[in-house]
Backbone as a chain_set.jsonl record, in Angstrom:
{"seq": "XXXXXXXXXXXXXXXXXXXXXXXXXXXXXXXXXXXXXXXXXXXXXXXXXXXXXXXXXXXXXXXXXXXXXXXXXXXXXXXXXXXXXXXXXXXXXXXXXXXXXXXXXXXXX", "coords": {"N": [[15.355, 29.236, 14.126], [14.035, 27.157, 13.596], [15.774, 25.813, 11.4], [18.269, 24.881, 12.755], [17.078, 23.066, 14.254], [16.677, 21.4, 12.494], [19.836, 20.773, 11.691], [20.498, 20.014, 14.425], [19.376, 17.414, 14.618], [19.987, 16.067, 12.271], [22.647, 16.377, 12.382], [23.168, 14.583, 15.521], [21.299, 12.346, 15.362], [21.006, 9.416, 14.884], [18.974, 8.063, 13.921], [17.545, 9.88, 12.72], [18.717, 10.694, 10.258], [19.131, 8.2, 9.593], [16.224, 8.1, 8.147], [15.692, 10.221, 6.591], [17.114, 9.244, 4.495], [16.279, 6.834, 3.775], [13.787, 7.95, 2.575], [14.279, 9.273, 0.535], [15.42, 7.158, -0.877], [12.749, 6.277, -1.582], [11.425, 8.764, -2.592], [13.045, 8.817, -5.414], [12.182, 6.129, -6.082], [9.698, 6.848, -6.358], [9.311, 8.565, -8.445], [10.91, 6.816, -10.689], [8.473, 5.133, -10.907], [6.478, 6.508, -11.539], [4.459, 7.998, -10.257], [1.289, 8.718, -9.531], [0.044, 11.563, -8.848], [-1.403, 12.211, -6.615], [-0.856, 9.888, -4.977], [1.687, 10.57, -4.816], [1.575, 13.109, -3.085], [0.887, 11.675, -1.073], [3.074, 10.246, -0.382], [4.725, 12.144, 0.015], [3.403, 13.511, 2.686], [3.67, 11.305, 4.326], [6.097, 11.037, 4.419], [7.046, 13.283, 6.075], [4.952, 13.193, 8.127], [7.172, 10.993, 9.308], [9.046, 11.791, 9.809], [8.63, 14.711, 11.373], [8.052, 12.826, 13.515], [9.951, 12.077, 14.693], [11.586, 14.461, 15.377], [10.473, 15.382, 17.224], [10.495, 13.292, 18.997], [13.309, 13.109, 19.526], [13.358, 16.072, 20.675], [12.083, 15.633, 23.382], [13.054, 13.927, 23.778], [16.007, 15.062, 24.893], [14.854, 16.986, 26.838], [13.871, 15.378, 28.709], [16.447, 14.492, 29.636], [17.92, 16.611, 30.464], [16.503, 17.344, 32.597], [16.559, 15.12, 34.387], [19.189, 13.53, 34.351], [20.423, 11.217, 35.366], [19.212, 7.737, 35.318], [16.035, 7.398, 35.253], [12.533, 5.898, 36.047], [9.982, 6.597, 35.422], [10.727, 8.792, 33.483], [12.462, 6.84, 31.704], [9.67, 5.814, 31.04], [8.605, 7.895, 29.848], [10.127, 8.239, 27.777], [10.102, 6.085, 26.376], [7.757, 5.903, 25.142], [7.948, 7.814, 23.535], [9.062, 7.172, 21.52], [7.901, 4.801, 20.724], [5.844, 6.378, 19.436], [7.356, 7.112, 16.894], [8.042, 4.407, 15.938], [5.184, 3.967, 15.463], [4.465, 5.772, 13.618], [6.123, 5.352, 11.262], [6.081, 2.59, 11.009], [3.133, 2.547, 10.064], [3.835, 4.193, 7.648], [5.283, 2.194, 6.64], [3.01, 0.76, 5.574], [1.47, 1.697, 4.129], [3.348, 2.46, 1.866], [3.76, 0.224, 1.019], [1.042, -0.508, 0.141], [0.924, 1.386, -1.759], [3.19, 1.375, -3.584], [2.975, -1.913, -4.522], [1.533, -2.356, -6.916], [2.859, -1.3, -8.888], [5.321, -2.323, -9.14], [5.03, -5.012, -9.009], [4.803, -6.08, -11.739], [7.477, -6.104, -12.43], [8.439, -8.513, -10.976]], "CA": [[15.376, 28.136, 15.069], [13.918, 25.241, 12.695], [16.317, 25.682, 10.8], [19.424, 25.033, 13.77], [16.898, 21.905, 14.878], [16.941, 20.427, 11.575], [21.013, 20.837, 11.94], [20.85, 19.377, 15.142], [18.454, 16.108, 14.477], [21.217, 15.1, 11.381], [24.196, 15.692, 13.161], [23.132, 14.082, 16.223], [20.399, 11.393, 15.566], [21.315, 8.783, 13.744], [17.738, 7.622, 12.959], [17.145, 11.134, 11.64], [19.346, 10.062, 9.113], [18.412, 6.699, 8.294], [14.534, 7.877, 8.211], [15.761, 10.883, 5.481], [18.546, 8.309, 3.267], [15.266, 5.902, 2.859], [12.753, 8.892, 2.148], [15.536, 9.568, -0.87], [15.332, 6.285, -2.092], [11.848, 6.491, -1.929], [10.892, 9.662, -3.412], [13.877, 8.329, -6.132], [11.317, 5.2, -6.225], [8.14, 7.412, -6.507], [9.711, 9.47, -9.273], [10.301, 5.906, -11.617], [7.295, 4.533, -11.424], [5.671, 8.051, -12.58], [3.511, 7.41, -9.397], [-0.264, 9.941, -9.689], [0.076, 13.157, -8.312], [-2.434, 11.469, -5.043], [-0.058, 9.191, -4.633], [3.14, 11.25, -4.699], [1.405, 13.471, -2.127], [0.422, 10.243, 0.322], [4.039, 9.686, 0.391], [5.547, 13.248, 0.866], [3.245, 13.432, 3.699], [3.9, 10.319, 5.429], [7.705, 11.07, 4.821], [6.769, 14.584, 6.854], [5.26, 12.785, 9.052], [8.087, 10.487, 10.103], [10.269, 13.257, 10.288], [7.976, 14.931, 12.573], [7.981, 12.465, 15.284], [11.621, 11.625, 14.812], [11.779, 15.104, 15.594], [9.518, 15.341, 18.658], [11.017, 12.235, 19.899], [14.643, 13.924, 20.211], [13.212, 16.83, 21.656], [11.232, 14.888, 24.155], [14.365, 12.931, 24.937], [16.943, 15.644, 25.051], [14.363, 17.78, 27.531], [13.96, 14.66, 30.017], [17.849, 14.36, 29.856], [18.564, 17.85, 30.841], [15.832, 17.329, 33.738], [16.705, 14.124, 34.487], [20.336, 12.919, 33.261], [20.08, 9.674, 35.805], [18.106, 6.834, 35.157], [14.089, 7.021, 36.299], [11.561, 5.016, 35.53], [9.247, 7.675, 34.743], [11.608, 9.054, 32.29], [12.458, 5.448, 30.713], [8.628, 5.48, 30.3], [8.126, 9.024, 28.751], [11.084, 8.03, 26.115], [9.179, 4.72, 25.413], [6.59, 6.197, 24.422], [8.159, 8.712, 22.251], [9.964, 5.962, 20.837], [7.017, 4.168, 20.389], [5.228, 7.169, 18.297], [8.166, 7.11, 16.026], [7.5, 3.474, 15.519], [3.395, 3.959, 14.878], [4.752, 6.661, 12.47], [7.006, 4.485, 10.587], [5.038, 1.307, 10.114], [2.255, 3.629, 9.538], [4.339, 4.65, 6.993], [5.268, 1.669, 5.318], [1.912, -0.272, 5.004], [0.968, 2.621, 3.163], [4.349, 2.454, 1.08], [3.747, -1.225, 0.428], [0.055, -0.478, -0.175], [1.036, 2.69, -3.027], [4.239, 0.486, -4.689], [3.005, -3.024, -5.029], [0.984, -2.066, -8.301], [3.973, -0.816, -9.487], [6.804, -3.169, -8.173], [4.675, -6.403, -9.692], [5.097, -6.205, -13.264], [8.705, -6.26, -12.306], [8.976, -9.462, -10.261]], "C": [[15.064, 26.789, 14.41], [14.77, 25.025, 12.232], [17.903, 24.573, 11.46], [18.398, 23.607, 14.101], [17.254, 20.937, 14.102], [18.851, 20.033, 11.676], [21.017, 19.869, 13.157], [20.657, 18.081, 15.158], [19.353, 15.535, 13.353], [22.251, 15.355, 12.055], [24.297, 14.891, 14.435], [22.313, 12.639, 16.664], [20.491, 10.534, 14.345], [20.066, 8.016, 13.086], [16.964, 8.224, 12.336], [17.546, 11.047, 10.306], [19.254, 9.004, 8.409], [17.093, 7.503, 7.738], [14.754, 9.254, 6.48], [16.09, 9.959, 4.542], [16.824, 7.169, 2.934], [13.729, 7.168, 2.471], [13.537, 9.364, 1.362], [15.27, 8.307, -1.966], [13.927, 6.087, -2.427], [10.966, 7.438, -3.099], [11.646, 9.26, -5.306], [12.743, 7.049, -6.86], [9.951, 5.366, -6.969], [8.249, 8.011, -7.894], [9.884, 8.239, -10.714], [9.473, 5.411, -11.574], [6.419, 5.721, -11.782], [4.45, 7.428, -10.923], [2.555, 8.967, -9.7], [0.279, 11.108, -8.698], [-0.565, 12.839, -6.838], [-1.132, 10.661, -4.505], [1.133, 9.617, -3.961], [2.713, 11.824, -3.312], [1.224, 12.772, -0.709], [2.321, 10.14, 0.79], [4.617, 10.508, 0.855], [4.696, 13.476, 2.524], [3.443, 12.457, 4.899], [5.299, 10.11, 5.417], [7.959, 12.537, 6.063], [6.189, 13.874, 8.151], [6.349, 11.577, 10.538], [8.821, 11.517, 10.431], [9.605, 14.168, 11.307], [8.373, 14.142, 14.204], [9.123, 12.116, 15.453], [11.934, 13.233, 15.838], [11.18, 15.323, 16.806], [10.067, 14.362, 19.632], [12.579, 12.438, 20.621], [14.579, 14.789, 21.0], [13.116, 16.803, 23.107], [12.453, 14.154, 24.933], [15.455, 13.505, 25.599], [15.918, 16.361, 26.678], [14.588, 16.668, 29.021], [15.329, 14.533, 30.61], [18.453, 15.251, 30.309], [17.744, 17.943, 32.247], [16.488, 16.333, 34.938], [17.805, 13.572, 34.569], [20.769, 11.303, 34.069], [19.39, 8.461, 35.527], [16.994, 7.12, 35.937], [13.53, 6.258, 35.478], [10.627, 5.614, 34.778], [9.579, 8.312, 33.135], [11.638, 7.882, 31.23], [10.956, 5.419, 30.444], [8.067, 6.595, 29.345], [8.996, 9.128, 27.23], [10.412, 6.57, 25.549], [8.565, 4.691, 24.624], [6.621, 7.404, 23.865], [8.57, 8.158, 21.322], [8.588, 5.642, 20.088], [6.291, 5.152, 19.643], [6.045, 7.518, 17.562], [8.103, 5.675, 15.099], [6.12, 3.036, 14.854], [3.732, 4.197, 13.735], [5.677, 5.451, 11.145], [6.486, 3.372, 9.908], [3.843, 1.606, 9.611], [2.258, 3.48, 7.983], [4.767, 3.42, 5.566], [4.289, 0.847, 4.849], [1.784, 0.47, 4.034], [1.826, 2.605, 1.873], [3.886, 1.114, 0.442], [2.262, -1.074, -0.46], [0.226, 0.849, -2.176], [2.208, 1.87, -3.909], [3.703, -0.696, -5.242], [2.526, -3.37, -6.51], [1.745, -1.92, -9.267], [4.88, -1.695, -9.547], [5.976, -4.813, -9.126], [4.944, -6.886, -10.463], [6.678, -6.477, -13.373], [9.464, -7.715, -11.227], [8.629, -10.89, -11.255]], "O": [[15.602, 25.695, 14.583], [15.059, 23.838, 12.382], [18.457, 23.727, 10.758], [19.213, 22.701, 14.27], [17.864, 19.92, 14.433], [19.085, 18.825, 11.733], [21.585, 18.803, 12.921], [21.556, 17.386, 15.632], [19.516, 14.323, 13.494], [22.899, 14.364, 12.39], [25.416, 14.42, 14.643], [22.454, 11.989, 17.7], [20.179, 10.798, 13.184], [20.106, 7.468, 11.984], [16.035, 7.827, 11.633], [16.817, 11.293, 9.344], [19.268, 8.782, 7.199], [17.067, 7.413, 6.511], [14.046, 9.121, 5.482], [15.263, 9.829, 3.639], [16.477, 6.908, 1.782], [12.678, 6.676, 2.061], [13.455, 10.56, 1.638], [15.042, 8.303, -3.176], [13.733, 5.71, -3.583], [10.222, 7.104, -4.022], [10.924, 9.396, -6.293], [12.526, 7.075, -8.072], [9.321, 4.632, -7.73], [7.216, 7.961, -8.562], [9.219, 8.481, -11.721], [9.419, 4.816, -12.651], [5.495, 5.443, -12.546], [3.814, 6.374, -10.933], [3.057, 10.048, -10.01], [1.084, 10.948, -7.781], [-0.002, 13.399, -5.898], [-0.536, 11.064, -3.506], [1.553, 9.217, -2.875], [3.237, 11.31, -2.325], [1.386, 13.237, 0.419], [2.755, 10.005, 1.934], [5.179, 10.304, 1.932], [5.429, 13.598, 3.505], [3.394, 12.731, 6.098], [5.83, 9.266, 6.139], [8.971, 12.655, 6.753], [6.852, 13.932, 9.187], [6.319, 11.434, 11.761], [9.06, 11.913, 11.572], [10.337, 14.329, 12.284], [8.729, 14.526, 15.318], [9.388, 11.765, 16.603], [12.467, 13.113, 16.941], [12.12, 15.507, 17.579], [10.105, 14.547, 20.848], [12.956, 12.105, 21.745], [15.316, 14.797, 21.986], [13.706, 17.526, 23.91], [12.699, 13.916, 26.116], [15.974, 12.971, 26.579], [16.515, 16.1, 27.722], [15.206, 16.956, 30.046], [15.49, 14.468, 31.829], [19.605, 15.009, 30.672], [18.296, 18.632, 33.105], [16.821, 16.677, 36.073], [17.501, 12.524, 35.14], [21.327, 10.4, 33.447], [18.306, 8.926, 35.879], [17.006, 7.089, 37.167], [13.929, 5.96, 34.352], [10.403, 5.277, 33.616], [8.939, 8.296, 32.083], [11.026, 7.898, 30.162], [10.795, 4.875, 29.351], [7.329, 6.41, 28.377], [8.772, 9.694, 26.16], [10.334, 6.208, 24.375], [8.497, 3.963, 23.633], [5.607, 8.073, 23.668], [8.46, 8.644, 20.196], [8.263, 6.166, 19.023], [5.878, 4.466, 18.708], [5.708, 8.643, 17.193], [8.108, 5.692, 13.868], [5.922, 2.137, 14.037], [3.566, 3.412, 12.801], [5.11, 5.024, 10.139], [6.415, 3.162, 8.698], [3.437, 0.925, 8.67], [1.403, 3.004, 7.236], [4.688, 3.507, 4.341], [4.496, 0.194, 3.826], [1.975, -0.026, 2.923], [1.224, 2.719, 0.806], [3.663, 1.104, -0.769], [2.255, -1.461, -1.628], [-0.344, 0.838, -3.267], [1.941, 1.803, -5.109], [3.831, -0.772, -6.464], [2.928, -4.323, -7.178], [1.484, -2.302, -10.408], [5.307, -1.595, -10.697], [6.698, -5.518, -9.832], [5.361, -8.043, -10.408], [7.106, -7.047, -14.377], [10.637, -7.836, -10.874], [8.998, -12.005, -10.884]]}, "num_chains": 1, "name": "protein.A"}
């Protein structure tokens, strides 16, 4: 079954796909600057966790849509705020990115 979600979340979510294609150029990123072994791990997890709530957030949206498939209000507010913990996750995601590269990324500007 994970396997068939992961299938479903790239062929159907196109911000499943952005959120992998820049966790590529990242890890790609992490991999030239020889980043610490701490480091490396900070980012595979906070690339796990975007992908997480990307993933929760489709679920979450597909379930209200099969309940739901009209407009509610209710609904528009339970996808907001799945939305919106895809967004925490994300900027989350890149302070931390900005915070683990800039050391790196300097010497080069």
């Amino acid at each position: 079954y994970a396997l068939t979600g992961l299938k479903i979340a790239w062929l159907e979510e196109h911000n499943f796909r952005f959120h992998i294609g820049f966790a590529i150029i990242t890890l790609i990123a992490a991999w030239f600057f020889n980043l610490s072994q701490t480091e490396f791990l900070i980012i595979i997890f906070m690339i796990g966790f975007i992908l997480t709530a990307e993933a929760f957030n489709t679920a979450l949206e597909e379930l209200c849509d099969k309940f739901q498939p009209s407009h509610d209000p209710h609904i528009a507010k339970i996808k907001d705020l799945a939305a919106a913990a895809v967004f925490i996750a994300a900027t989350t995601a890149l302070i931390v990115g900005i915070i683990i590269f800039t050391p790196y990324v300097l010497p080069y500007i």
